[in-house]
N, C-alpha and C positions, 0 to 999 in steps of 0.2 A: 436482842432479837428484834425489837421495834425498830432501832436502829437500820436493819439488814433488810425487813420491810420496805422499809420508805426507799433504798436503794432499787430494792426489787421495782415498788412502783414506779419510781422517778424513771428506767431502763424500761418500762411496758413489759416486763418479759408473766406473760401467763404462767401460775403455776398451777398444772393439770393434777387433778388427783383422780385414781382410777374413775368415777363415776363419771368425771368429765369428757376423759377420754372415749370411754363406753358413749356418751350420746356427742360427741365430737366426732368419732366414728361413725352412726346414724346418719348423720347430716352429711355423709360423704357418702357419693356414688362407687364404685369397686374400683376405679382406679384413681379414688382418691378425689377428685372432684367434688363439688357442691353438688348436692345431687338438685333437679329441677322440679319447680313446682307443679300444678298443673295445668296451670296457663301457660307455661315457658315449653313445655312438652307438645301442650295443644298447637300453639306457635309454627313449632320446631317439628310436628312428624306430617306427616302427607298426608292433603286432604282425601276421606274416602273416595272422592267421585275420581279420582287420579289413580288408583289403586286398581279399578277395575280392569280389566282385560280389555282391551278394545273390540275386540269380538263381538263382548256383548254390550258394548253401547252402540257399536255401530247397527242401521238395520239391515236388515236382511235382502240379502240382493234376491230378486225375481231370477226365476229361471230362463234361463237367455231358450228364447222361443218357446213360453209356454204355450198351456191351452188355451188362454185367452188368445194371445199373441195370433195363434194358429185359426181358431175360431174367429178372428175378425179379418184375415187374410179371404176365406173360407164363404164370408159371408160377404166380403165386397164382389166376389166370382157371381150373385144371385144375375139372374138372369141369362148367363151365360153357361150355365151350366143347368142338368136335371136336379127333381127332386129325389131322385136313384141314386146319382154321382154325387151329391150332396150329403145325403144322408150315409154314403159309404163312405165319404170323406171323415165324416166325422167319426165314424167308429173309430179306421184307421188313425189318424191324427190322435187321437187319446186314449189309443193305445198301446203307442210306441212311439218315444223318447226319440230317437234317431230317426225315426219317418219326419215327425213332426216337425224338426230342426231342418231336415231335406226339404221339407212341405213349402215349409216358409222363405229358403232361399232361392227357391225354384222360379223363376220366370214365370208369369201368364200364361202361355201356350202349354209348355212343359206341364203345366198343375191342372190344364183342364182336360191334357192328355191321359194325363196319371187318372184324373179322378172316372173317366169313358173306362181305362182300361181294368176299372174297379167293378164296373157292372155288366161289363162283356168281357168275356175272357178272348 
């Protein structure tokens, strides 16, 4: 039997006996593989900042002709316009979404028309 030993070693062949096998199995992933450490994983999976949505990393767009937007249009019209027509601008304009977006691409004359016909009917 010592004999048959030393053949065994001299061929490298492993002889597994169950308990080897049981932590020989451990050491393997499900399909057999080494399983990885936890550097090789940290490595190998995806940084969180990569994972996110881009939605929410990206910021947030401004509403295309807000209040301000509208309010500074509104405010460069001072002098050419009342404190009546002014101040009814401003209700309108921040009151409705679709006035305000009209408000803003309107021409000068058009917008000082608009705002006269807000305090005389």
């Amino acid at each position: 039997m010592g004999k048959s030993l030393s053949i065994l070693q001299r061929a490298s062949v492993t002889v597994m006996t169950p308990f080897m096998r049981l932590m020989n199995l451990s050491l393997q992933g499900p399909g057999g593989e080494e399983s990885m450490t936890k550097k090789e994983k940290a490595k190998k999976s995806t940084p969180p900042e990569s994972k996110k949505s881009k939605s929410v990393m990206s910021p947030a767009k401004p509403a295309q002709h807000n209040i301000a937007e509208a309010m500074d249009v509104l405010n460069k019209m001072q002098g050419t316009i009342t404190i009546l027509e002014y101040l009814a601008g401003v209700a309108r304009i921040t009151e409705d979404d679709r006035l305000r977006q009209v408000f803003v691409c309107m021409f000068n004359e058009a917008r000082r028309e608009w705002l006269r016909s807000l305090v005389r009917p």
